[in-house]
Each structure stands twice: as C-alpha cells, then as structure tokens.
C-alpha positions as CSV (number, residue, x, y, z in Angstrom):
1,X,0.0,0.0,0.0
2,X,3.0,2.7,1.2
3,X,4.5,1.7,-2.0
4,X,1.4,2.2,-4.2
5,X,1.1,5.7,-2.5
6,X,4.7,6.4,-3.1
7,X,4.3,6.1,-6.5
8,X,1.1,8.2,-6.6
9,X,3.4,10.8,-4.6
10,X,6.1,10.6,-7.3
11,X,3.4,11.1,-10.1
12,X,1.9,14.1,-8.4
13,X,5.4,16.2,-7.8
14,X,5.6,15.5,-11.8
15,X,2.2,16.9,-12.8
16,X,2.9,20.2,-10.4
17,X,5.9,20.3,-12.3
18,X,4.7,20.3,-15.8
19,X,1.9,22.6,-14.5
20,X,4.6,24.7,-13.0
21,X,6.8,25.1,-17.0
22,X,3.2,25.9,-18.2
23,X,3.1,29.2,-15.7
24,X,6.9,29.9,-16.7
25,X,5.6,29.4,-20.6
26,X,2.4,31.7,-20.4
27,X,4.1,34.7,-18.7
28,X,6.8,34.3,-21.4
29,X,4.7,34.7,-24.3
30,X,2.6,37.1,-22.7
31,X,6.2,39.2,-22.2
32,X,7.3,38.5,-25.8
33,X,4.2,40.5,-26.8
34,X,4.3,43.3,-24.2
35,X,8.4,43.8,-25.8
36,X,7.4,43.4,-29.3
37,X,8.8,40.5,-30.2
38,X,5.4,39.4,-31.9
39,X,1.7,38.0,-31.8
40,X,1.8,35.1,-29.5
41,X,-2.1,35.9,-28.3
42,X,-3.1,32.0,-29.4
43,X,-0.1,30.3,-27.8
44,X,-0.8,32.3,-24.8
45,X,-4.8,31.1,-24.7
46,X,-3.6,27.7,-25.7
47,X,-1.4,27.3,-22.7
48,X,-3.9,29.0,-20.2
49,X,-6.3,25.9,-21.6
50,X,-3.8,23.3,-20.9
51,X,-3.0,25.0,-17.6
52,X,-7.1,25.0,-16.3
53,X,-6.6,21.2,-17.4
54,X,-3.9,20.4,-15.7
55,X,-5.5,22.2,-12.2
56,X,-8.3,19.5,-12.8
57,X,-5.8,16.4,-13.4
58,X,-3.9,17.3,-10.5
59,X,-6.9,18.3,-8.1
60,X,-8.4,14.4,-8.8
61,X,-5.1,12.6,-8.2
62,X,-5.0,14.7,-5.0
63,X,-8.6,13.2,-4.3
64,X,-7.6,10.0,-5.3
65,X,-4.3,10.1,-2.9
66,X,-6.6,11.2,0.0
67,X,-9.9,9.2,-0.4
68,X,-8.2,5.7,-1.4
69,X,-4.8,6.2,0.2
70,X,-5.6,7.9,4.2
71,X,-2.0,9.3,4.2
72,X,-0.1,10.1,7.8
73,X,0.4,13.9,8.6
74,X,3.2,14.5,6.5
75,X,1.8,13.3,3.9
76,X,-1.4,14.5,4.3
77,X,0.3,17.9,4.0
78,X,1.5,17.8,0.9
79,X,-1.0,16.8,-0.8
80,X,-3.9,19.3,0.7
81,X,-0.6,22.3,0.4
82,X,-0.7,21.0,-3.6
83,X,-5.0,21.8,-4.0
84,X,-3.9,25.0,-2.7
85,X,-1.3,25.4,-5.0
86,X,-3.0,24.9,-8.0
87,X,-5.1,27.4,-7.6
88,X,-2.8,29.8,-7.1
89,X,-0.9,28.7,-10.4
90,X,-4.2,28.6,-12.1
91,X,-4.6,32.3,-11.4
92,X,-1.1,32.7,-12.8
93,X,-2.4,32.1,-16.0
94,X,-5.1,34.0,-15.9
95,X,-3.0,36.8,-15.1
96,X,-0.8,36.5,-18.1
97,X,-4.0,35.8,-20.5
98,X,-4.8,39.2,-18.8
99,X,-1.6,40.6,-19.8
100,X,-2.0,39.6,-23.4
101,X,-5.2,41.1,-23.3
102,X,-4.0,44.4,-22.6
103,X,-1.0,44.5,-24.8
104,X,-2.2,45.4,-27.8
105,X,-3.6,48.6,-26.6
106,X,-0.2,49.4,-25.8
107,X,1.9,48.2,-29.0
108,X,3.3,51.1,-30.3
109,X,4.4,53.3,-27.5
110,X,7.8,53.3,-26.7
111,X,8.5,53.7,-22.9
112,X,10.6,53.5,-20.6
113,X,9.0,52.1,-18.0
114,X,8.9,48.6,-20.1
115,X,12.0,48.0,-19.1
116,X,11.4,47.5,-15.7
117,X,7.8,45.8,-15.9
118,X,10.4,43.3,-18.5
119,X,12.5,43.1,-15.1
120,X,8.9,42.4,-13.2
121,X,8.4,39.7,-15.3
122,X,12.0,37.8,-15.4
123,X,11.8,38.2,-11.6
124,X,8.4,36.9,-10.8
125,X,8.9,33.6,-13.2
126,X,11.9,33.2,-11.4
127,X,9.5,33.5,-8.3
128,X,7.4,30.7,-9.6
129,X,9.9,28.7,-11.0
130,X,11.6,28.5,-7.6
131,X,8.1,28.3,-5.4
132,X,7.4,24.5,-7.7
133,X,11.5,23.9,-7.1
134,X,11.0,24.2,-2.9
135,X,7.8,22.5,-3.2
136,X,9.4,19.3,-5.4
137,X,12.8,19.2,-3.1
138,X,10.4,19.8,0.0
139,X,13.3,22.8,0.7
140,X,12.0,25.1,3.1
141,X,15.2,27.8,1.8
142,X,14.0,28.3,-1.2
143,X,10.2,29.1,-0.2
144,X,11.7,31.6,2.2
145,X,13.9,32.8,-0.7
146,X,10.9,33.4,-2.7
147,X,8.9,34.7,-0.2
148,X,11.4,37.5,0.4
149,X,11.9,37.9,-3.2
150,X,8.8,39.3,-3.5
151,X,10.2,42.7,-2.1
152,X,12.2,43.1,-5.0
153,X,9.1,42.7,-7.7
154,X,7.1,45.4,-5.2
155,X,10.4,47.8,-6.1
156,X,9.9,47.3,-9.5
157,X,6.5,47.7,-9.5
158,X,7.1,51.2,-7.8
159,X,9.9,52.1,-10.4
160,X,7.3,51.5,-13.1
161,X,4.5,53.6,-11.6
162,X,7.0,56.4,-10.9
163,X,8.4,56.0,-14.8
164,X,4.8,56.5,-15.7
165,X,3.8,59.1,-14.3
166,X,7.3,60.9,-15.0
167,X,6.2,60.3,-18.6
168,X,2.5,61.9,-18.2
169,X,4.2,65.1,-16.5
170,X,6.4,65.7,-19.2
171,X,4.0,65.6,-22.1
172,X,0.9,67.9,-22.9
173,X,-2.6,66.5,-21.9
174,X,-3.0,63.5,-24.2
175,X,-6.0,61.4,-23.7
176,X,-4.2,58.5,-25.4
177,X,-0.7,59.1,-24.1
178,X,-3.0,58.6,-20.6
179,X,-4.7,55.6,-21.2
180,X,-1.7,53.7,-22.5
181,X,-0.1,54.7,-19.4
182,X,-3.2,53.2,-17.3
183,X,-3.1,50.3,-19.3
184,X,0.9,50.1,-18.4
185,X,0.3,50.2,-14.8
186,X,-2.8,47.4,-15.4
187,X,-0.1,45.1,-16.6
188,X,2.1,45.9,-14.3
189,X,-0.1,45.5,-11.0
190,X,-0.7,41.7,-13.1
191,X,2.8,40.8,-12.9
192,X,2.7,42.0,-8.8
193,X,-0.2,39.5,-8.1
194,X,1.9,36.5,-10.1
195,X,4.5,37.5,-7.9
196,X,2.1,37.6,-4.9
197,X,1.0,33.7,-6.3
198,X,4.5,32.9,-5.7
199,X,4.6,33.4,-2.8
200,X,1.3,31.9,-1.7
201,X,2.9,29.0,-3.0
202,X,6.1,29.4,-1.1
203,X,4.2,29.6,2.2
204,X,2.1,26.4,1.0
205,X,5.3,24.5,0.7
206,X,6.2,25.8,4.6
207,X,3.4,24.5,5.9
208,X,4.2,21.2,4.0
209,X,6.9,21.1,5.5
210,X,6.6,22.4,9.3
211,X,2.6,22.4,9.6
212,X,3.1,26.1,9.9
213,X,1.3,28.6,7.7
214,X,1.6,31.9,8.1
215,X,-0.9,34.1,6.6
C-alpha cells in the first residue's frame, strides 16, 4: 500500500511540475508581446487551456491520494498544500492571459518604464519557477527565498508607476498618451499578483513542510 502511494506521490510532484513550466511558458509569451517580439495571443490562450486542465488532473489525483490512500500527517500535508497550489498557479495564467489582453492597446508606445515591468516579469517567473523547485525538493530555503523575493518585484512595480507618471508630466494632456499609461500600470499591477501567487505558493510549501502557515 505505502509503496502504491509512493508512487502516486512521485506522479503528483511531476504533474505540479509540468503545471509549474506551463506558468513559466504563459508569462513568457505574454512578455514576448508586451516587448514586441510578436503576436503570441493564441499560444498564450492555448497554454492558459492546458493550464485550467492540468488544475483539474492534479486536483483528482490529489482526491484520489486522500480518499483511497488515508495518508499520515506528513503526507497529508503535501497533498492538501498541492489543492492549494494549483489554484494559485491557475490564477497565474489567468494573469498572463490578462496581460495579453492588454498588450495590444499598448503596442506602439515606446516607454521606458517597459524596461522595468520586463524586469517584473523575469523576476516573478523566477519567483514561480523556484516556489514549484522548494515545493518538489520539500526545501524550506527556497520558499523563504521566494517569499522575500517578493520585495524586489514590489520595487519594480514602484519604479514602473514612478516611470509612468514621469512620462505623463512631461507631455501635454494626451487622452491617449493617458490611457496607454493606465493600461501600463494594469499590466504591471498583473505581474505584482503572479508574484504575490508565488509566494502563496512558497508559504504552502512551509506549511508542508513544518505544519506552519503563516498568513
């Protein structure tokens, strides 16, 4: 039976890994189109899809782990910290979708400030590249590393909102200069949340791994 639920185990750190590139894949293409770099609107919807299906593949393994297996504490923990997880990283996509969403009212504008929400979003899919990592190794470093990381994508975040409106002062009263910058800040705020995911995840994998969640 142990070695049955072992197994099970096994399979389930997998799937939150696959589910885990999916988030790193989505926020990339939804970056590729914020910086330019072309129209990758269906590969980002495609990947949100395959995300929302992988939240339900993982959600009934952890059903089946818990219904047919009655795992100890320890166990028990990981899998319940994993039903959280997944929704967090289901969000994640919607996020980026969002992101996508918004980019093409904002193709065309050259601005500063997308330099730094570009740094937002290399540092929060570090942030959820890392939260899966701690969860995987069970490594209670790395969630606090990401849960501290999170300071740095809040910095950002305020560089960009300064960059933005250093950009409105400087120009005449443009109605479309101002909603490009709203839209700027929109996409911006996104990549905060995914970074705030992160770190829900981070502090899932904590309590996996002490039974102590701090809110």
């Amino acid at each position: 039976m142990r070695v049955r639920f072992d197994e099970q185990l096994e399979q389930l750190h997998v799937e939150m890994i696959r589910m885990g590139a999916l988030c790193e894949d989505v926020i990339a293409y939804a970056t590729r189109m914020l910086m330019g770099e072309g129209d990758f609107e269906t590969e980002v919807k495609q990947v949100e899809h395959e995300i929302d299906q992988k939240e339900r593949e993982i959600e009934a393994l952890c059903m089946r782990l818990l219904l047919q297996q009655q795992p100890v504490a320890s166990d028990l923990r990981q899998v319940s910290s994993a039903l959280k997880m997944i929704s967090d990283m289901e969000r994640i996509g919607d996020q980026a979708s969002d992101i996508a969403d918004i980019v093409q009212y904002v193709q065309g504008h050259d601005m500063e400030s997308r330099i730094h929400i570009r740094d937002m979003a290399d540092a929060t899919s570090k942030m959820v590249t890392r939260s899966i990592d701690s969860y995987v190794k069970q490594d209670l470093n790395i969630a606090k590393d990401v849960i501290q990381y999170d300071d740095v994508v809040d910095d950002l975040f305020v560089k960009v909102k300064d960059g933005l409106i250093a950009i409105l002062a400087q120009q005449d009263a443009d109605p479309k200069l101002g909603e490009c910058c709203v839209d700027m800040l929109m996409i911006a705020k996104y990549f905060e949340r995914i970074g705030d995911h992160a770190v829900n995840i981070a502090e899932w994998v904590e309590y996996a791994i002490t039974g102590s969640h701090v809110d």
